[in-house]
C-alpha positions as CSV (number, residue, x, y, z in Angstrom):
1,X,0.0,0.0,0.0
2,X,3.1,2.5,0.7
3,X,4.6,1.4,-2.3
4,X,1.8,2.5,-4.3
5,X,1.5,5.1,-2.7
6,X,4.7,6.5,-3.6
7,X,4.5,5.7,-6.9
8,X,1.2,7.4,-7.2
9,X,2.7,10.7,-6.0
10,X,5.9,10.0,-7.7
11,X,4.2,9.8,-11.1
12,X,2.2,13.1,-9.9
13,X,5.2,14.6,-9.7
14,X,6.3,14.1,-12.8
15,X,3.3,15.5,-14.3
16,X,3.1,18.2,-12.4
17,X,6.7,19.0,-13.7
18,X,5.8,18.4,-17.1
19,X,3.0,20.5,-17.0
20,X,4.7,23.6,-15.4
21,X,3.0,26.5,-16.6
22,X,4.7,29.3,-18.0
23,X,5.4,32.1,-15.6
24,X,6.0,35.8,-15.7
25,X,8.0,37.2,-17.7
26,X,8.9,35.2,-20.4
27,X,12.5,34.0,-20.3
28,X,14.5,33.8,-23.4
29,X,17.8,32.3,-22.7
30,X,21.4,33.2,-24.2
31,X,24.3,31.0,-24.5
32,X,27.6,32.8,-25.5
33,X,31.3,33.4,-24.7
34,X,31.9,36.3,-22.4
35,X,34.6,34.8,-21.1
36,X,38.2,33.4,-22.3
37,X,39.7,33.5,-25.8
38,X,36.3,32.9,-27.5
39,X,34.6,36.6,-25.7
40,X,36.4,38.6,-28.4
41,X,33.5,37.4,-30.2
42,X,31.1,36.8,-27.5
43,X,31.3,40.3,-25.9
44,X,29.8,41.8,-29.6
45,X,26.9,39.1,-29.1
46,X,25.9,40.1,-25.6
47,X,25.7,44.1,-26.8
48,X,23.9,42.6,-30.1
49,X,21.2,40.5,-27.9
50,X,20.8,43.2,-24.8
51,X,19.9,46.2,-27.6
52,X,17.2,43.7,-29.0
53,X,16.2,43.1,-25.4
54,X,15.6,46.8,-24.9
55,X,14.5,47.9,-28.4
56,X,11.3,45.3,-28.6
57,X,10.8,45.3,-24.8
58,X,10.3,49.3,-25.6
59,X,8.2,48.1,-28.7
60,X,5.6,46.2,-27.0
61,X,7.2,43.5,-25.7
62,X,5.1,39.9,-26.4
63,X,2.3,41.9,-27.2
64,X,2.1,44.1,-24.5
65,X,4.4,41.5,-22.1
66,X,7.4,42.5,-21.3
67,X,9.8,39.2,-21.9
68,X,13.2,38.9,-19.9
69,X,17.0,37.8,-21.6
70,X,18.8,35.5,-19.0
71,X,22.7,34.8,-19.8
72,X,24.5,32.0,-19.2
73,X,28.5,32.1,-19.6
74,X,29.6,29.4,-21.9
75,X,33.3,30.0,-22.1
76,X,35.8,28.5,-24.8
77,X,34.9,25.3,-24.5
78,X,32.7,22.2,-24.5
79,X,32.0,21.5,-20.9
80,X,31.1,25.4,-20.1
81,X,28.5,25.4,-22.7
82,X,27.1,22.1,-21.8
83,X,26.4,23.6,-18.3
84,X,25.4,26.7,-19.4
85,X,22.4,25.1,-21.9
86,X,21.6,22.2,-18.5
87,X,21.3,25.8,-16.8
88,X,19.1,27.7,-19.1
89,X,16.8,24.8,-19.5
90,X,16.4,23.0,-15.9
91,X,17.2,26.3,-13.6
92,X,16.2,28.9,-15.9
93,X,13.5,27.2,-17.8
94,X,13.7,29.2,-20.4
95,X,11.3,28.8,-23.6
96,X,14.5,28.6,-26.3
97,X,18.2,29.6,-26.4
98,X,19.9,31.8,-28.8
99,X,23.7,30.3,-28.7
100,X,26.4,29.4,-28.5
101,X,29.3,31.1,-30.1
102,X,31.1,28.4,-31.5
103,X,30.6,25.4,-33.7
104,X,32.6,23.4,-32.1
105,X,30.6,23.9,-28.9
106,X,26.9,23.3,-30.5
107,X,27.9,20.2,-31.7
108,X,28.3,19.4,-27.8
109,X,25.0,21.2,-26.2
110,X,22.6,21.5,-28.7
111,X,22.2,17.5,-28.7
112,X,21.2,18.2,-24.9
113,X,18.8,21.0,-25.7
114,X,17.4,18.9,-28.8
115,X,17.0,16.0,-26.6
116,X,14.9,18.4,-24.4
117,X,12.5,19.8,-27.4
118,X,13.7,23.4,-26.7
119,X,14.3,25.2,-29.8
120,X,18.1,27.1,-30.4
121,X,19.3,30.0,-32.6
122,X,22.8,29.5,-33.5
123,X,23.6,33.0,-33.7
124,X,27.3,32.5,-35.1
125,X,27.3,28.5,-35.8
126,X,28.2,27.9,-39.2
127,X,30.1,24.6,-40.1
128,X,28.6,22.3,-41.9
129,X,25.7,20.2,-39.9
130,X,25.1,22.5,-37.5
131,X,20.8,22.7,-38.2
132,X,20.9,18.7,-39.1
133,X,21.8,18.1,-34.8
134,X,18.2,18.0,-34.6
135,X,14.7,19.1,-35.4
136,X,14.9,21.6,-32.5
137,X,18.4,23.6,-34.0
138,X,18.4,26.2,-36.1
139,X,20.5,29.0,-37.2
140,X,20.5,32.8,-38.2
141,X,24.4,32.6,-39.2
142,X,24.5,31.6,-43.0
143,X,26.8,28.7,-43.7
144,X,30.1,29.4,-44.4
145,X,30.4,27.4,-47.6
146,X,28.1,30.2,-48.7
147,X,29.7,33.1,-47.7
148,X,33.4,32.1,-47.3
149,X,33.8,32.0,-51.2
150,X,33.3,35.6,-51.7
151,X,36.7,36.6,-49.9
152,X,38.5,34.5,-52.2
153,X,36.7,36.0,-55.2
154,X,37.4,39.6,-54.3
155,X,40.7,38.7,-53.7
156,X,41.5,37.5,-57.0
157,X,39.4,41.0,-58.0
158,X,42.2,42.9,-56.7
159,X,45.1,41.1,-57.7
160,X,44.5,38.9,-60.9
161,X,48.0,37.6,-60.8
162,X,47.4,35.6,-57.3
163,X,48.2,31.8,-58.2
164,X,49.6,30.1,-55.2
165,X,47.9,30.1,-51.9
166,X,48.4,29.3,-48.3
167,X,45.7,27.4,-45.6
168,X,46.2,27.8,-42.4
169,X,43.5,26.6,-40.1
170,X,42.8,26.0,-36.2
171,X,42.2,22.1,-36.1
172,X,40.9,22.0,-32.4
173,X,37.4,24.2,-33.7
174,X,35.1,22.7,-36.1
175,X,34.1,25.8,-37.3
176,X,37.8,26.5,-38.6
177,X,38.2,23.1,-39.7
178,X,35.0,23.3,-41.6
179,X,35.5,26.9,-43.5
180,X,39.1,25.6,-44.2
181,X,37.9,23.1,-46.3
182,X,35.1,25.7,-47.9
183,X,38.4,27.6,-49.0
184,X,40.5,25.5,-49.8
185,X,37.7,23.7,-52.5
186,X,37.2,27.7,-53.6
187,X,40.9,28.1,-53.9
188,X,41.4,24.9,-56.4
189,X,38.1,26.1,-58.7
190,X,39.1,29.1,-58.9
191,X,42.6,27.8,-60.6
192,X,44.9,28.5,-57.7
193,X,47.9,26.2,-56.2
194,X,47.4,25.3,-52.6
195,X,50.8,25.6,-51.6
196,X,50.7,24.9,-48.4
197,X,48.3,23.9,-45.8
198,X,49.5,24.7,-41.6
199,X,47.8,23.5,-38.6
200,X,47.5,24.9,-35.2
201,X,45.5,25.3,-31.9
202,X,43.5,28.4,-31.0
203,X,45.3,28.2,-27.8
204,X,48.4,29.1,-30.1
205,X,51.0,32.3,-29.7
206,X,53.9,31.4,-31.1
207,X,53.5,30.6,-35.4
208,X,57.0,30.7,-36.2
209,X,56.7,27.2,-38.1
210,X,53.9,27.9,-39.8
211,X,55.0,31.2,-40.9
212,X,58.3,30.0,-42.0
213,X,56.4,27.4,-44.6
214,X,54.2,30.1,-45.4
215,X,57.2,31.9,-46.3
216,X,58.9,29.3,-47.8
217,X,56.4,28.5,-50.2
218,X,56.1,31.9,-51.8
219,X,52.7,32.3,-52.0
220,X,50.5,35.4,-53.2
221,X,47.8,34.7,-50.7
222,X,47.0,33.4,-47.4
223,X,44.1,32.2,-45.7
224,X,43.2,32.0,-42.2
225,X,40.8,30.2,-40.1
226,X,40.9,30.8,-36.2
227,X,39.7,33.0,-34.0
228,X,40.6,36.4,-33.2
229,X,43.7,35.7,-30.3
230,X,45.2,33.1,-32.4
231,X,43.8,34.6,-35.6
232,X,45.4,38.1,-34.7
233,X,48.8,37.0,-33.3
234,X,49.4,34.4,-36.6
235,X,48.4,37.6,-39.0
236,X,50.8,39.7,-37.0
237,X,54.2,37.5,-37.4
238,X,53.0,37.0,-40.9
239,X,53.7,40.8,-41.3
240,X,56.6,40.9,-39.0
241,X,58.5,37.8,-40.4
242,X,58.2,39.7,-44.1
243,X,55.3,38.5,-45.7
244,X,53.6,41.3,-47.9
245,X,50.6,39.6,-49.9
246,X,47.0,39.8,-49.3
247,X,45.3,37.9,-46.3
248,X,41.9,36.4,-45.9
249,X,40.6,35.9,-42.7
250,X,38.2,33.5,-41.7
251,X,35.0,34.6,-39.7
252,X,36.4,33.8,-36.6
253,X,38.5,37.3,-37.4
254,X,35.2,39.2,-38.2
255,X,35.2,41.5,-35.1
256,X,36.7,44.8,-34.4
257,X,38.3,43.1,-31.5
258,X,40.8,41.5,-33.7
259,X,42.4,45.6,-34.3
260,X,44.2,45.7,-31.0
261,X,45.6,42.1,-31.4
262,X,47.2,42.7,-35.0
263,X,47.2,46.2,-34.5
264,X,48.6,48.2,-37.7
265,X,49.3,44.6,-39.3
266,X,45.6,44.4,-39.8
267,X,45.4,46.6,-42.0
268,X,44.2,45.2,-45.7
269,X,42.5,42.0,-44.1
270,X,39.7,41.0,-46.6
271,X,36.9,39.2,-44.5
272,X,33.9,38.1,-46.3
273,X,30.9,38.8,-44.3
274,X,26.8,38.0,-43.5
275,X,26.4,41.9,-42.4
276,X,26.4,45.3,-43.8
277,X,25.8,48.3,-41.6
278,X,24.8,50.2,-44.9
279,X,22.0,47.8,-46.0
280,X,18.9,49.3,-46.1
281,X,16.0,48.9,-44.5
282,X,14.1,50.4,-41.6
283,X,14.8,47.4,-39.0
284,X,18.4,47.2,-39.9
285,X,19.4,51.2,-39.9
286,X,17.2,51.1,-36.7
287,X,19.4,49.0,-35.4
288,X,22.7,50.6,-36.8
289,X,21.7,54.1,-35.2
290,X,20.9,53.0,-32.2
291,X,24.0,51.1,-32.1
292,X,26.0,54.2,-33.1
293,X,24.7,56.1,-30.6
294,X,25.8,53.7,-27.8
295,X,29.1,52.7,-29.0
296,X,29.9,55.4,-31.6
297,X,30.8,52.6,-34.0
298,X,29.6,50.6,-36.5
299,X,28.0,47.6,-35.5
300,X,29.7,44.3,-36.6
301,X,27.9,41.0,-37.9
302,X,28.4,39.2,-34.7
303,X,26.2,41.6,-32.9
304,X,23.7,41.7,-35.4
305,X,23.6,38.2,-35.7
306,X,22.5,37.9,-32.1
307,X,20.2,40.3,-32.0
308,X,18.7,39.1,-34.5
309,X,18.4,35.6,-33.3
310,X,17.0,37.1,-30.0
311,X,14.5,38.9,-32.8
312,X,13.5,36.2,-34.5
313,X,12.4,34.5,-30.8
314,X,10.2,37.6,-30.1
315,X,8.2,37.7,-33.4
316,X,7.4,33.8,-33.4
317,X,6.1,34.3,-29.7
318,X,4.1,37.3,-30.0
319,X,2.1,34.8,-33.4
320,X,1.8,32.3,-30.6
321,X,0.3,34.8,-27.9
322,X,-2.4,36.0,-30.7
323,X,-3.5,32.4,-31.2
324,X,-3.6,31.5,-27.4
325,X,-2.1,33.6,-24.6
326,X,1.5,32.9,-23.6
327,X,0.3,32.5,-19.7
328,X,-2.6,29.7,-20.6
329,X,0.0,27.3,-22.3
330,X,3.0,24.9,-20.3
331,X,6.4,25.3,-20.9
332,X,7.0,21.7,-22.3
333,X,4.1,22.9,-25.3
334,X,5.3,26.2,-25.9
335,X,8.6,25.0,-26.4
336,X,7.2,22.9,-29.3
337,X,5.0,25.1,-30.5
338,X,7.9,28.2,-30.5
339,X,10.0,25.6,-32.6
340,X,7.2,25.0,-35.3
341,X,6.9,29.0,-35.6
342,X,10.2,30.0,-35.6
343,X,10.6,27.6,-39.0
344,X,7.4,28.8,-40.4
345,X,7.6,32.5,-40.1
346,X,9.5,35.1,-42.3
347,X,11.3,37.6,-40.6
348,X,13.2,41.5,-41.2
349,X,15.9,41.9,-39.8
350,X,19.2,43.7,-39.5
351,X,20.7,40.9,-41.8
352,X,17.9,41.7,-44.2
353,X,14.8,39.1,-44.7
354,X,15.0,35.7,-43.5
355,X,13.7,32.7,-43.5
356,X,14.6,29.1,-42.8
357,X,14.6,25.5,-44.5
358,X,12.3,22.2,-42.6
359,X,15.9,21.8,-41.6
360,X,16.1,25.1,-39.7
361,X,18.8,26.2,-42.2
362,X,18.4,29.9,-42.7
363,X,17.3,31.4,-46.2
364,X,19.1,34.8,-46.5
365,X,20.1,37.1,-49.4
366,X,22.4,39.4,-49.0
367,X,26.4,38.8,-48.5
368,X,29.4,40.9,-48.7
369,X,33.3,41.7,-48.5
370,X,34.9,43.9,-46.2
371,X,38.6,44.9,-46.0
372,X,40.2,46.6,-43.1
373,X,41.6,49.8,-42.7
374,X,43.4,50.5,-39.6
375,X,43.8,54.2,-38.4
376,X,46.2,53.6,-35.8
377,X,47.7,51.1,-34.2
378,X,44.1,49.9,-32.0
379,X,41.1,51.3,-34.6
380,X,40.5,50.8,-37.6
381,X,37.0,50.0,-39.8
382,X,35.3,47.8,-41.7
383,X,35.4,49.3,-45.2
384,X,32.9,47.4,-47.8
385,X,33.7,46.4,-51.5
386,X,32.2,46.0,-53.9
């Protein structure tokens, strides 16, 4: 009799906790790196996601709800964004996550948050695979075998005599291991000689063996895939050890960050990117001025990226509270039911329009290449081509 009596409240239980309504205000949750090596590019995610926050909070909110960001530090690595997504979802209970910053850590926590049935944004995730995890993942970061070619394109546009090329690539990141190969298979269509492909670890500072094959290879044209420390430092003894040609930089270098790490050395950097400030478009020059008048800066792609992941998250639950109040539904539901809206709706945003594939893969137009030009030895700017 005690036995099934515990069972009996034991399965209550866990109904009740299935059945947890939603509560006041709604939580969104946000998974990115403001910490170690990988913050360069989280820090510009956090600004990118709070100025969302604010702007659609002082919009309306979820139709006239006001809806709450909660952060969760992932780190560099793995295990810090495994706990971070087991945070936002069990502690937090949050109704979807926009994160993390890295490939290489989705393909570790977004199983866990698939798993789960709550839906993720990957706001800056794109190696190949990334929305096939699982029906709940999807992105707002275009896949790098679609934007990585244009660098190498405009490259060739400003120096037709490039024929030999260098790869260099982090091969403890799956994003960088993934956009390596997108150049290198860009490099050998468009007729170039792949010299020379290094290795090295984001943890990296001292590339004097890569450099000196890079060097001894005589190439017109590197290519780097890292992140911004490692990226940074390797583009720096590239300058310093004599090498004079262009540079391509990976998107793991696509943040004003980068400036103080190469300093002058950055200058003439050609990154090919997801994110113009100069797009038009009410939503994104919104975004841009507000932005401006914050920072006094252009905003870069990794901010806008996020904010509009944290967007996109906003819209689909303010169609859901039309059709049925957020308040009436439980959390496990409105997971789902945010998931199935997210992949149906079509969205303006700072990127432009978007959309996304059954797959969660998203559909976007507009692409570009930006070279940098450094005015001192810490700032520079993103200057556009065309």
């Amino acid at each position: 009799m005690k036995r099934a009596l515990l069972v009996s409240l034991s399965l209550g239980l866990m109904s009740a906790a299935v059945a947890q309504k939603v509560e006041a205000p709604i939580t969104i949750g946000v998974a990115v790196a403001q910490t170690s090596n990988v913050a360069l590019l989280g820090q510009e995610q956090v600004i990118g996601a709070r100025l969302a926050e604010k702007f659609f909070n002082a919009t309306g909110g979820i139709n006239g709800t006001p809806f709450k960001l909660v952060f969760q530090d992932t780190g560099g690595d793995e295990a810090g964004t495994i706990n971070a997504f087991q945070n936002l979802i069990n502690k937090d209970r949050v109704v979807g996550i926009v994160g993390p910053t890295l490939s290489q850590q989705a393909f570790s926590a977004d199983p866990i948050a698939d798993r789960a049935k709550v839906p993720v944004l990957g706001p800056s995730n794109t190696a190949k695979g990334i929305p096939q995890i699982g029906d709940f993942i999807a992105r707002v970061s275009a896949p790098v075998a679609v934007v990585a070619p244009n660098a190498v394109k405009q490259a060739l546009k400003l120096d037709p005599k490039i024929k030999k090329v260098a790869v260099l690539y982090a091969q403890n990141d799956a994003f960088s291991v993934s956009e390596t190969g997108t150049f290198q298979e860009t490099a050998k269509a468009q007729g170039l000689s792949v010299s020379t492909v290094q290795k090295f670890q984001t943890t990296d500072t001292d590339f004097t063996t890569q450099v000196t094959a890079v060097l001894g290879a005589d190439v017109d044209l590197v290519i780097i895939s890292g992140l911004a420390a490692d990226g940074g430092n390797l583009v720096k003894q590239l300058r310093q050890l004599g090498y004079k040609g262009l540079i391509i930089g990976g998107n793991g270098l696509n943040t004003s960050n980068l400036f103080p790490v190469c300093g002058r050395d950055c200058d003439g950097i050609l990154i090919a990117q997801a994110y113009s400030p100069a797009l038009a478009g009410s939503v994104n020059q919104l975004f841009v001025k507000e932005y401006r008048n914050q920072y006094k800066k252009d905003p870069p792609q990794f901010a806008a990226q996020a904010y509009t992941g944290v967007q996109v998250m906003v819209e689909a639950l303010r169609k859901i509270d039309k059709k049925k109040k957020l308040d009436t539904w439980n959390l496990a539901d409105l997971r789902v039911e945010l998931n199935k809206q997210i992949l149906a709706g079509k969205y303006k945003t700072p990127l432009g329009d978007v959309s996304f594939d059954r797959e969660g893969e998203v559909n976007q137009k507009d692409f570009y290449v930006a070279q940098i030009k450094m005015k001192d030895a810490k700032n520079g700017t993103f200057v556009f081509l065309k």
